[in-house]
C-alpha positions in Angstrom: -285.0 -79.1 -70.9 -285.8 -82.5 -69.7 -284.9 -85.7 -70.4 -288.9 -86.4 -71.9 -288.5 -83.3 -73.5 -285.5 -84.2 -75.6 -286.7 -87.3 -76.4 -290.2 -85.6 -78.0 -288.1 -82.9 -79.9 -285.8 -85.8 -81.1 -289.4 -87.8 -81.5 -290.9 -84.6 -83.5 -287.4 -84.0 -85.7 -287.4 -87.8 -87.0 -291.7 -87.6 -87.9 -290.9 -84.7 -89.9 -287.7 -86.0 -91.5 -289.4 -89.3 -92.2 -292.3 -87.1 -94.0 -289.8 -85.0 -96.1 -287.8 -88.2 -96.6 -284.3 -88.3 -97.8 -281.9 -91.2 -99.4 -278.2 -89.8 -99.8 -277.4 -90.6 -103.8 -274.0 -90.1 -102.8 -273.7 -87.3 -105.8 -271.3 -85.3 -103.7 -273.4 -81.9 -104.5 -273.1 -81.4 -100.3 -269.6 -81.1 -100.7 -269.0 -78.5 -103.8 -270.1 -75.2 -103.8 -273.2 -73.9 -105.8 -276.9 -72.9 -105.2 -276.2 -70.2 -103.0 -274.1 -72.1 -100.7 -270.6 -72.0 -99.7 -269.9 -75.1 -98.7 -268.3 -74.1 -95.5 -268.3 -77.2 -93.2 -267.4 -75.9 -89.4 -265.5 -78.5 -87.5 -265.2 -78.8 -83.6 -262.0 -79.6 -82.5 -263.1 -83.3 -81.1 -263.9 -83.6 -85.3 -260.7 -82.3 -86.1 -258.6 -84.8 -83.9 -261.1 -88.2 -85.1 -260.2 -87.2 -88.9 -256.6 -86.6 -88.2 -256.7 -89.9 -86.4 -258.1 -91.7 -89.2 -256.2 -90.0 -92.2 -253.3 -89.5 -90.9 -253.1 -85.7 -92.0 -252.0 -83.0 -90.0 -254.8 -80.7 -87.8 -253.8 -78.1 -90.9 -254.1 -79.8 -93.6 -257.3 -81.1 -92.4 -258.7 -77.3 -91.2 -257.9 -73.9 -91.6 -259.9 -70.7 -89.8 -263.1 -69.9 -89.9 -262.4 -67.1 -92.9 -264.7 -64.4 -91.5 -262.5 -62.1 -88.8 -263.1 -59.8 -85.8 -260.7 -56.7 -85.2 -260.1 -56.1 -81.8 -257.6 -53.1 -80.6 -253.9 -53.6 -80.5 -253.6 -54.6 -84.1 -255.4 -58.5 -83.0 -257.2 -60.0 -85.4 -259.7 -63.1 -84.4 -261.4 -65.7 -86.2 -263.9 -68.6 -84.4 -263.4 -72.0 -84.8 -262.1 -73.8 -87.8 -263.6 -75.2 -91.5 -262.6 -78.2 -93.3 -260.1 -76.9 -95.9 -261.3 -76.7 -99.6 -259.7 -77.2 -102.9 -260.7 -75.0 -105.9 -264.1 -74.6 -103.7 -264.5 -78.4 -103.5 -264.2 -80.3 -99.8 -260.7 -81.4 -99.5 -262.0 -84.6 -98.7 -263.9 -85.1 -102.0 -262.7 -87.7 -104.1 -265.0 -87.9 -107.3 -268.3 -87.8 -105.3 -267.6 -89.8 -102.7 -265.8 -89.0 -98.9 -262.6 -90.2 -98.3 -263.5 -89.6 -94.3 -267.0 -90.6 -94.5 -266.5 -92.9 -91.6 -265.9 -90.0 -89.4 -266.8 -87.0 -91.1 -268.3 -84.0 -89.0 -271.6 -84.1 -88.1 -272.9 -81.6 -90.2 -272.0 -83.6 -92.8 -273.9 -86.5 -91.0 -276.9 -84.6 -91.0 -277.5 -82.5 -94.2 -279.5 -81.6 -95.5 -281.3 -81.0 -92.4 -280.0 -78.6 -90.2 -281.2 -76.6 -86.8 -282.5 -73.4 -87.4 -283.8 -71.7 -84.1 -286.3 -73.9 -82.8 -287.3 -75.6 -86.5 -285.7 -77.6 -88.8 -284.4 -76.1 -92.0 -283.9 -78.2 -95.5 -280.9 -77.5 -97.6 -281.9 -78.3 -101.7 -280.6 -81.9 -102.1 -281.0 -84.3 -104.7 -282.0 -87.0 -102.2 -285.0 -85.0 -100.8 -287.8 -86.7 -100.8 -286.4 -90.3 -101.0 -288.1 -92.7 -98.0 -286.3 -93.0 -95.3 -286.9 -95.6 -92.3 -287.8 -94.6 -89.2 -283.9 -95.6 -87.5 -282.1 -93.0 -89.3 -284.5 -90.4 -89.4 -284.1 -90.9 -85.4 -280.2 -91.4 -85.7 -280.5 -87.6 -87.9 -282.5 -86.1 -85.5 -280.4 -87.2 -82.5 -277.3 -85.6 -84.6 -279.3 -82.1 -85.2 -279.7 -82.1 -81.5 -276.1 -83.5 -80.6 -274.9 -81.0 -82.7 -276.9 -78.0 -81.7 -275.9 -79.1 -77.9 -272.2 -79.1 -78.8 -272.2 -75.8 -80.8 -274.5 -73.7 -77.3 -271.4 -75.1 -75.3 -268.7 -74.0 -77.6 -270.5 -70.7 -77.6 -270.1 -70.8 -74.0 -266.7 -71.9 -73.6 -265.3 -69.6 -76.1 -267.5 -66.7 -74.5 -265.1 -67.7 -71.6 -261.9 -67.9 -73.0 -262.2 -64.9 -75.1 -261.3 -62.7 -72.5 -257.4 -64.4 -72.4 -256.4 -63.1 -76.1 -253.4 -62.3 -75.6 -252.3 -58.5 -75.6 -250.0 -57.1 -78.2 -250.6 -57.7 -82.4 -251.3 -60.8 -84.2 -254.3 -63.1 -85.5 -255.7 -65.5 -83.1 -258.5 -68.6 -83.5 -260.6 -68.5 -80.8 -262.5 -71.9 -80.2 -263.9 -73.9 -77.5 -260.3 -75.6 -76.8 -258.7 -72.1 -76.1 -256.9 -69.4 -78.1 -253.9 -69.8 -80.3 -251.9 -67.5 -82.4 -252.2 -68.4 -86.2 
């Protein structure tokens, strides 16, 4: 994809986020789960490191593996990436309704309730649907969506590479973009 061509997909994204609008009412919804969703937030590990910076909290406190698991032979269990760690369901980061990392919260959390869905846009139920929204952040959204779905293609990539270097023997392993680790 070109350079022109990002910039028209990125062009096309805001026109139709600016035409569904949007205005976040801060009602922390996004960050509970209900209607079908389960609130799982996956975090790269670049998002992991910027909240630990800012919050001071430990990379496991922060995250904990991806809860879905792969059995492989030799008694290894693997898991992909990591989610933000809730709390009775809630986002551990939820205080009332507002986010105590807002400032540097994952971008998936940036973006909702817009997310990439194959080559369209998909809209989560939100309470701020529908809201106007200028045409700077539907841009700054739609340059997030396609951040985003260029950082997730090359931790597909990278874990694709590293998944071969599991290490033999029994255990349970997360498997991301950084490497592997035993849990």
């Amino acid at each position: 994809m070109t350079r022109g061509d990002c910039r028209d997909e990125e062009s096309t994204l805001a026109e139709q986020i600016v035409r569904i609008g949007f205005s976040c009412t801060r009602c922390g919804d996004c960050c509970r789960p209900g209607a079908g969703d389960d609130n799982l937030v996956m975090v790269f590990p670049r998002e992991i490191r910027e909240i630990s910076e800012f919050s001071g909290l430990e990379v496991t406190e922060i995250a904990e593996p991806y809860p879905d698991t792969v059995a492989l032979p030799g008694n290894r269990i693997v898991t992909f990436g990591r989610v933000l760690r809730r709390f009775c369901g809630n986002c551990r980061f939820l205080s009332g309704s507002l986010c105590q990392v807002y400032a540097v919260r994952p971008s998936i959390c940036r973006t909702y309730p817009f997310m990439l869905e194959g080559s369209g846009l998909r809209v989560y139920p939100c309470r701020g649907l529908g809201k106007p929204i200028s045409r700077e952040d539907a841009v700054r959204i739609a340059r997030d969506l396609l951040t985003r779905r260029a950082e997730e293609e090359e931790e597909i990539r990278r874990i694709q590479a590293v998944f071969p270097t599991i290490p033999p023997g029994p255990g349970r392993f997360i498997v991301d973009a950084e490497g592997v680790c035993r849990q």
